[in-house]
N, C-alpha and C positions, 0 to 999 in steps of 0.2 A: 517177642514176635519180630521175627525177621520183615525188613522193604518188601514191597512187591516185588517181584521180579517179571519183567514183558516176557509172553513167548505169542507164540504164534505172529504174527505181519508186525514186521518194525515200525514202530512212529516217527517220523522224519521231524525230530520237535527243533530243526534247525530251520525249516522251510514254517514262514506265514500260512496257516489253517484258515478255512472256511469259519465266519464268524456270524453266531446267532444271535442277531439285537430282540430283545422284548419292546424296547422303547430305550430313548437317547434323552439324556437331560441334562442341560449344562452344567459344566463345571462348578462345583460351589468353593469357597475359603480353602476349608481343610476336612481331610479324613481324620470323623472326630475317633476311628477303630484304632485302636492302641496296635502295632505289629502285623497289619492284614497284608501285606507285601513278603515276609517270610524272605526277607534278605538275607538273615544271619542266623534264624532259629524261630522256634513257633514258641517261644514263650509271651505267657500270655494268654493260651489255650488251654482245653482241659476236655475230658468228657466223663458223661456219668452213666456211660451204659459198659457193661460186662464185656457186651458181643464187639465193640467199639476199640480200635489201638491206633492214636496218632504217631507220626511220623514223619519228621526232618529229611527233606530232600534238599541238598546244597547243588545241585547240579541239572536241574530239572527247575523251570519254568514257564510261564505266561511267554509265550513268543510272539505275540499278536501285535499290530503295531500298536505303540502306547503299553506294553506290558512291561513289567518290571525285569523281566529275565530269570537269572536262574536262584532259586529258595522257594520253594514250595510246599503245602500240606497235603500229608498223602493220608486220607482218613483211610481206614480199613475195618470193615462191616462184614462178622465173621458169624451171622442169625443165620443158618436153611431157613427157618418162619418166614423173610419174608420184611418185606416194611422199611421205613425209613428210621435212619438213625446217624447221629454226626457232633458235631462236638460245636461249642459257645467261647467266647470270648469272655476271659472272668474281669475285665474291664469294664466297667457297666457304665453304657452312654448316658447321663441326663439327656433326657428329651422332654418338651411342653407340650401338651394337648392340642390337638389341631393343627401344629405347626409339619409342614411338608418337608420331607426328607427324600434324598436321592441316595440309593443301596446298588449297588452294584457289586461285579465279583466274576471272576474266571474259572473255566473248570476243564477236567482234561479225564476221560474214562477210556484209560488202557485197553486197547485192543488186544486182547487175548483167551485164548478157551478158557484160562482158569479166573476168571473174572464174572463175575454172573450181574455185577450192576447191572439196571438199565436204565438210572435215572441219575443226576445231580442236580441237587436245588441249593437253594441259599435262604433262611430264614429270618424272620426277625420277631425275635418273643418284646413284648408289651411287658409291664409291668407297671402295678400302683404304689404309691406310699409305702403300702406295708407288706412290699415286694412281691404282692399277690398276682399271676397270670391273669393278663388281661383279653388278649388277643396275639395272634399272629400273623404276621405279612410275605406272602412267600414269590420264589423267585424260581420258575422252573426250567429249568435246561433241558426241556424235552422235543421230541425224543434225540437220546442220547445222539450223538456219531461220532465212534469211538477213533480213537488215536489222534482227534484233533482238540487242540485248545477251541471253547466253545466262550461267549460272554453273555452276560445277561444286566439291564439295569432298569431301573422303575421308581418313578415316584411315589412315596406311601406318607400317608396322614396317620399322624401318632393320634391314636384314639383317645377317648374323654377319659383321662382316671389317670392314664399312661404318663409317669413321671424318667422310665428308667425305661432301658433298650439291651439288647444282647442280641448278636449275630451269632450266624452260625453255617457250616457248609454240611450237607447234609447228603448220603448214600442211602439211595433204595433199589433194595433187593426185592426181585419178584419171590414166590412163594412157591417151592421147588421142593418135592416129597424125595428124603433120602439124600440134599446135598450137602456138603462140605466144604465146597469152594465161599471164598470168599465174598463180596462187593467191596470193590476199591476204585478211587478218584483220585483225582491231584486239582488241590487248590489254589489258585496266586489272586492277589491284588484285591480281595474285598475292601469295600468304601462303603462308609455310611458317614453322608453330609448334608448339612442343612441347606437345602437348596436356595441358591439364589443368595446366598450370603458372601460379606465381602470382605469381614475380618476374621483372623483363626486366632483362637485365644488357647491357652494352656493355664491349670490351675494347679498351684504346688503348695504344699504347706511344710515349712520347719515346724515341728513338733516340740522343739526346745531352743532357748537363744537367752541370751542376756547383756545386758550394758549395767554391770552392779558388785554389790561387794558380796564373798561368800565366806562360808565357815573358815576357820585356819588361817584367814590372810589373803585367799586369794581372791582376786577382782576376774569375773568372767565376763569377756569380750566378743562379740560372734563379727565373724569375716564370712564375707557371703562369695563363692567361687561360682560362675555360669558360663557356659560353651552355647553357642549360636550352632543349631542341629541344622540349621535354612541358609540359601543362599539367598537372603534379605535381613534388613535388620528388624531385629528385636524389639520392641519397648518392653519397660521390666515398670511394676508399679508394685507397691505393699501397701502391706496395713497388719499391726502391731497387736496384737490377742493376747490382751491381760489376764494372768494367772485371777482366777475367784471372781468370774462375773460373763456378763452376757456379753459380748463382740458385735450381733448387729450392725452397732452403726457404724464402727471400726471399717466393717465389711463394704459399708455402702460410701465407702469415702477413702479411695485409696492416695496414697503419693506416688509420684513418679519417682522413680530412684534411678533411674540410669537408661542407657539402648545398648545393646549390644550388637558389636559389625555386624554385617554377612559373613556366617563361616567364622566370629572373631569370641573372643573370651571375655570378660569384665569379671573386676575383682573388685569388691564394696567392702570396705573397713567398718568397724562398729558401726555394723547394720542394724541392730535393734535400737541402738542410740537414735540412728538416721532415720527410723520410722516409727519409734517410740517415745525415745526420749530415753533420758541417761539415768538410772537406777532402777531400772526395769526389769524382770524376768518375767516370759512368756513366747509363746510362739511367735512364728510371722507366717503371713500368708503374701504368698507371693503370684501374679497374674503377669503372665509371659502375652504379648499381641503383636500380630503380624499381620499387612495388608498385602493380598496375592490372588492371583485365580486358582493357586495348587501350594496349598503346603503340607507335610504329616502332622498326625495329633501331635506329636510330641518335636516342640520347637526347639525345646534349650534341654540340656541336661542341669544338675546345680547339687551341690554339696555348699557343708559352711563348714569353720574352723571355730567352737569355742573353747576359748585356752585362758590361762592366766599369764600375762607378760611376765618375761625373767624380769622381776624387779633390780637385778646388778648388772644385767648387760643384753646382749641380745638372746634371742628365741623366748620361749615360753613352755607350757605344758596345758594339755587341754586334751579334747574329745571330735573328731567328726560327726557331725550330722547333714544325712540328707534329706533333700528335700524331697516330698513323695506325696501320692497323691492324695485322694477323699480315704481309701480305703476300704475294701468291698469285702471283710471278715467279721463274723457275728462273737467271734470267741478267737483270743490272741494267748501265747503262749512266750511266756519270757524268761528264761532259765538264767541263770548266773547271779544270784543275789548274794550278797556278802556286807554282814551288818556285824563290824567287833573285830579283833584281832588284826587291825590296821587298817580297815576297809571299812566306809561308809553307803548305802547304796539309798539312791532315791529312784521312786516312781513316779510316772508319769501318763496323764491320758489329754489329748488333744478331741473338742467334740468338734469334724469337720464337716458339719451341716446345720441347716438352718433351723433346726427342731431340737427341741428339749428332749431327754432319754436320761433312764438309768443302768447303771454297769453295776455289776458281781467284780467282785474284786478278792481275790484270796493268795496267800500264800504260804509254799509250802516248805516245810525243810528238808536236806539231803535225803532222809527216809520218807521221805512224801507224806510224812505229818503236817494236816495243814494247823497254821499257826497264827492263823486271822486272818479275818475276811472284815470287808463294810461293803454296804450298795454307796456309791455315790449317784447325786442329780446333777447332769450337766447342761448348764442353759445354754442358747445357740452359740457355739465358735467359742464355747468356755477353755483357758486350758487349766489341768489341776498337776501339780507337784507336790508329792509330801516326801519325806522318809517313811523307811520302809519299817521304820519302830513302830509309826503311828500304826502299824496293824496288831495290832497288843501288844507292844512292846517286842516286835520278833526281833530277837538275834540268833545269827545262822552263822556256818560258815557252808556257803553252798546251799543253794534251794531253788526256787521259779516263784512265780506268781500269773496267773490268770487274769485276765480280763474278758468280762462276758456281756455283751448287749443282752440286756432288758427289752423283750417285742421284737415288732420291725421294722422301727424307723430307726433312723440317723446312721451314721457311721462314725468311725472313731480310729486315731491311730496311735497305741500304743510303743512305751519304752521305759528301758529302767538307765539309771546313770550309776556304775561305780566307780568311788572314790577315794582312792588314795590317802587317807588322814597326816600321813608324813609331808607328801610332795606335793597334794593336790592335783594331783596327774587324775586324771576318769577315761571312762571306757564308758562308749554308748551302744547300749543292745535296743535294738528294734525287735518288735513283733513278729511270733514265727504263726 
């Protein structure tokens, strides 16, 4: 599906447009919406209707004063029926029950014959525990007036049940017998913040790390890498999640480990040593904070290095891992397993929420014979490591493995590690 294309009356989207407030509410910390500014690309978006085709605009933006400029979402809503339809952020906000939120969001409907919208709104789906629809809060830009950037913002109460949030910019088509034409919009700068709040926090978890000794000889060490996304600084704090047990309290008592400038980088040496303790292997979690009237969700960037030091001189040999978020996938997909023939391969699942849950677990070999499977239980912020034999004894060369949420609670972020048996050299695959 090709861009829109304008025809009919030019939009002058260099000249400040007539601007439609629903309501004004102050500034809060931070936009907890992963990507809602569409600077460099709409990843992070998705949609699940047929009639529905998002679209990357690098050169088109929010021109309003306070708008971000030029990157924006071009939804295109291709139903004659009729009706609303728009695409969600597959980033899922936590949000608490009762607690007041401020949503805002910009919008812009093309002025042209071949354009049949006559509405853009902005949504916010509710959700419970066991990710069930709870309610929706909506944000109407009506009526339209096309060719100009329009805004809209409102404060909404996450209702009773509501643990989890997802936005959404959304096109409605009137109901038109016999048409063809399109409905299309341009979206920039949706926000959804906690009103009234005065620190922004960010949560990342390493999924694998160690300060310990492993097969072959080699000792693995994790070095922690983080970029300052803000023009303020950073505080960085962890807390260390023990392979085979519950984390809780791990969770509820972090350390400070470092600040990073404004705009500045910090580099942490035996980082699981520094917040675990030395002969340790497991995860870390890591809580990025920042005090401001405006920052984005996302403060720092952060990868680690764990490697085995050249024990006769300098470098070493190892694996990257980044760090990533809760993760919002019910079923993970991990290809590249290699178990024999000079190659060791381990797996891994990290539980990054506060509830207990069980995973399907299987794997398969090159012909997609599967070759064992277990359910594991993981208690809150568990992380679990084994080889990849412990699943009957599988040796592959070439295969995947699954990982499947049990229900609808918790989340989880998987990986597998291969390993070099000569060098000790690995390769870290994340979850597709």
């Amino acid at each position: 599906m090709r861009a829109f294309q304008w025809s009919g009356r030019a939009v002058g989207l260099g000249v400040i447009a007539t601007v439609l407030i629903l309501s004004i509410a102050p500034a809060a910390a931070q936009n907890l919406l992963a990507n809602g500014t569409f600077d460099q690309n709409i990843e992070g978006w998705s949609t699940s209707w047929s009639s529905v085709t998002l679209i990357y605009h690098a050169d088109v933006g929010n021109t309003l004063s306070g708008g971000s400029g030029p990157g924006c979402l071009e939804v295109w809503h291709a139903n004659p029926d009729g009706g609303s339809r728009g695409a969600t952020n597959v980033n899922i906000v936590s949000v608490s029950p009762g607690e007041t939120y401020t949503v805002s969001g910009a919008a812009l409907v093309p002025d042209s014959e071949d354009n049949i919208a006559d509405r853009a709104d902005f949504v916010v789906f509710w959700f419970d525990a066991g990710n069930q629809y709870v309610n929706g809060s909506w944000l109407h830009l009506w009526p339209a007036v096309r060719g100009k950037w329009l805004t809209a913002s409102r404060d909404v109460v996450a209702p009773a049940g509501a643990v989890n949030a997802m936005m959404g910019p959304v096109v409605t088509n009137p109901h038109l017998d016999s048409e063809t034409r399109p409905g299309v919009a341009f979206f920039d700068d949706l926000v959804f913040m906690v009103k009234g709040a005065t620190t922004a926090t960010q949560d990342l978890f390493i999924p694998a790390s160690a300060s310990a000794h492993g097969k072959n000889g080699t000792f693995w060490t994790t070095t922690g890498w983080f970029a300052n996304n803000t023009s303020l600084p950073v505080t960085l704090k962890a807390a260390f999640l023990k392979q085979g047990q519950d984390n809780t309290a791990a969770m509820a008592s972090l350390t400070e480990i470092g600040t990073i400038p404004a705009s500045g980088f910090l580099e942490i040496k035996d980082l699981a040593a520094k917040v675990g303790g030395a002969g340790l292997s497991g995860a870390i979690y890591i809580r990025a904070t920042a005090t401001a009237d405006w920052v984005p969700s996302r403060l720092v960037d952060a990868t680690t290095y764990t490697f085995t030091p050249n024990p006769s001189g300098p470098g070493g040999y190892g694996q990257g891992v980044p760090a990533v978020g809760v993760g919002s996938k019910s079923t993970v997909f991990i290809p590249g397993l290699y178990q024999g023939n000079g190659y060791r391969t381990n797996i891994g699942i990290l539980n990054t929420s506060a509830v207990q849950f069980d995973v399907k677990v299987w794997a398969f070999d090159s012909n997609g014979t599967m070759k064992g499977q277990v359910t594991w239980t993981l208690r809150p912020y568990e992380q679990k490591q084994v080889g990849v034999t412990s699943l009957s004894g599988f040796s592959v060369s070439g295969g995947y493995v699954v990982f499947s949420l049990v229900g609808n609670s918790g989340s989880f972020q998987a990986y597998a590690t291969v390993v070099d048996q000569e060098t000790g050299d690995a390769v870290y695959t994340a979850g597709f």
